[in-house]
C-alpha positions as CSV (number, residue, x, y, z in Angstrom):
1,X,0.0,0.0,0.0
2,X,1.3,3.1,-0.8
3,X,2.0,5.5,2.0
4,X,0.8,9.3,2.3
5,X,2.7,11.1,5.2
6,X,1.8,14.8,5.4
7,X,2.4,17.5,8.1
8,X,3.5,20.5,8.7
9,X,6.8,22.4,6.5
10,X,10.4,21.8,7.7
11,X,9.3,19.2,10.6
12,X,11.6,16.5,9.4
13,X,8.8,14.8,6.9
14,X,11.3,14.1,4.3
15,X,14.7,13.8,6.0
16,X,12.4,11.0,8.0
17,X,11.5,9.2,4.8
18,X,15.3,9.5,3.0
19,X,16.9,8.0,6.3
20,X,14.1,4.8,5.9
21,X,14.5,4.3,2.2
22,X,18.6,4.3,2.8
23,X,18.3,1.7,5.7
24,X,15.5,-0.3,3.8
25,X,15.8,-0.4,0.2
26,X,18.3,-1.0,-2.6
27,X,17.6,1.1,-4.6
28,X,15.6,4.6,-4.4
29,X,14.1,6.8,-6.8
30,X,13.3,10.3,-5.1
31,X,11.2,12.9,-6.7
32,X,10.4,16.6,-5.2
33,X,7.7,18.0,-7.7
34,X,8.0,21.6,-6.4
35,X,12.0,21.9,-6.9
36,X,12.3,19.5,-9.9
37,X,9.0,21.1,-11.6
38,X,10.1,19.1,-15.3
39,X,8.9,15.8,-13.4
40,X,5.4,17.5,-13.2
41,X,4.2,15.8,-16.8
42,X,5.3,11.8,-15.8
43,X,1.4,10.9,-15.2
44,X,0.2,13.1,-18.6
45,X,0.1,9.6,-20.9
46,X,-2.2,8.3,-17.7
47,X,-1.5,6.2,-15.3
48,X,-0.6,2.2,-16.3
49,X,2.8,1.7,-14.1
50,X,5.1,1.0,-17.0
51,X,4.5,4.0,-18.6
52,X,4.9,6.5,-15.5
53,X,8.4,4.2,-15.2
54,X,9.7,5.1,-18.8
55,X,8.3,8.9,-18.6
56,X,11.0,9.0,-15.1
57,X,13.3,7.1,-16.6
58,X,13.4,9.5,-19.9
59,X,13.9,12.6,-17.7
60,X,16.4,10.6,-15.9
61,X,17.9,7.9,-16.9
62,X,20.1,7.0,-13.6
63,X,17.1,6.0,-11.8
64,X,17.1,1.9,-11.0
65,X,13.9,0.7,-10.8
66,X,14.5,-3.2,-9.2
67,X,10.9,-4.7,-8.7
68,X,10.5,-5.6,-4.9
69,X,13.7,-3.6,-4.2
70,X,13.3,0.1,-4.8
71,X,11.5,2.6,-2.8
72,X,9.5,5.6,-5.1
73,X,9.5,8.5,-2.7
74,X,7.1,11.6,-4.5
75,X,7.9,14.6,-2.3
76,X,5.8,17.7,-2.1
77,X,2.6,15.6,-3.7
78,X,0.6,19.2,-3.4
79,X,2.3,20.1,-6.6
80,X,1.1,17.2,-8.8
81,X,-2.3,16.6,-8.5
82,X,-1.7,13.6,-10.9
83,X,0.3,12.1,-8.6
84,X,-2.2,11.5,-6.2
85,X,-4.6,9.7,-8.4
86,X,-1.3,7.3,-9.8
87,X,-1.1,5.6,-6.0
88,X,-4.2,3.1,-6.4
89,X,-2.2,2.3,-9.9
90,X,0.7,1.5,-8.1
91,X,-0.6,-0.8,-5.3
92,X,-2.9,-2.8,-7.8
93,X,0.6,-3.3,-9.6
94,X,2.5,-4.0,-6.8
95,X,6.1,-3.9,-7.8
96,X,7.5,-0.7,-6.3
97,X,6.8,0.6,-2.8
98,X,5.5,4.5,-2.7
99,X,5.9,6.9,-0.3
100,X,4.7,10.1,-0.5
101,X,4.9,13.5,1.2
102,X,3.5,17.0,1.1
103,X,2.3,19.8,3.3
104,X,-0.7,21.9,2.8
105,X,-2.8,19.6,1.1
């Protein structure tokens, strides 16, 4: 299940969620959709998982995605609304964990 933590700004939200994904995962694909704004557009083609991986993968080709080993961390979610709607997407497929964060939303 994908997970939504939201709070307050600067209370330690995403510092929380890097130090997890570094102790538990292999690899870790973070995005922060209000200071890396050209990630905004990865859910415009909908939202069937394989496409959302190649649209990250195009903007950033560096990313690993290892099924059942990598951790997909969307920071500031307040910024995409399209990201929101892409979680149910990603549990029904099931390969990559989620995590998400934001504040005022």
């Amino acid at each position: 299940m994908p997970l939504i933590i939201k709070g307050a700004r600067q209370i330690g939200k995403t510092e929380s969620i890097e130090t997890f994904a570094n102790n538990n995962y292999k690899s870790i694909v973070e995005i922060n959709f209000v200071l890396n704004k050209q990630y905004l557009d990865i859910f415009d083609n909908g939202f069937d998982i394989d496409t959302i991986i190649k649209n990250i993968t195009f903007k950033n080709p560096k990313f690993n995605f290892i099924p059942g080993k990598t951790l997909i961390f969307f920071d500031e979610i307040q910024a995409c609304i399209n990201c929101a709607t892409s979680l149910k997407s990603f549990r029904l497929d099931g390969r990559f964990d989620v995590i998400c964060s934001g504040s005022l939303m």
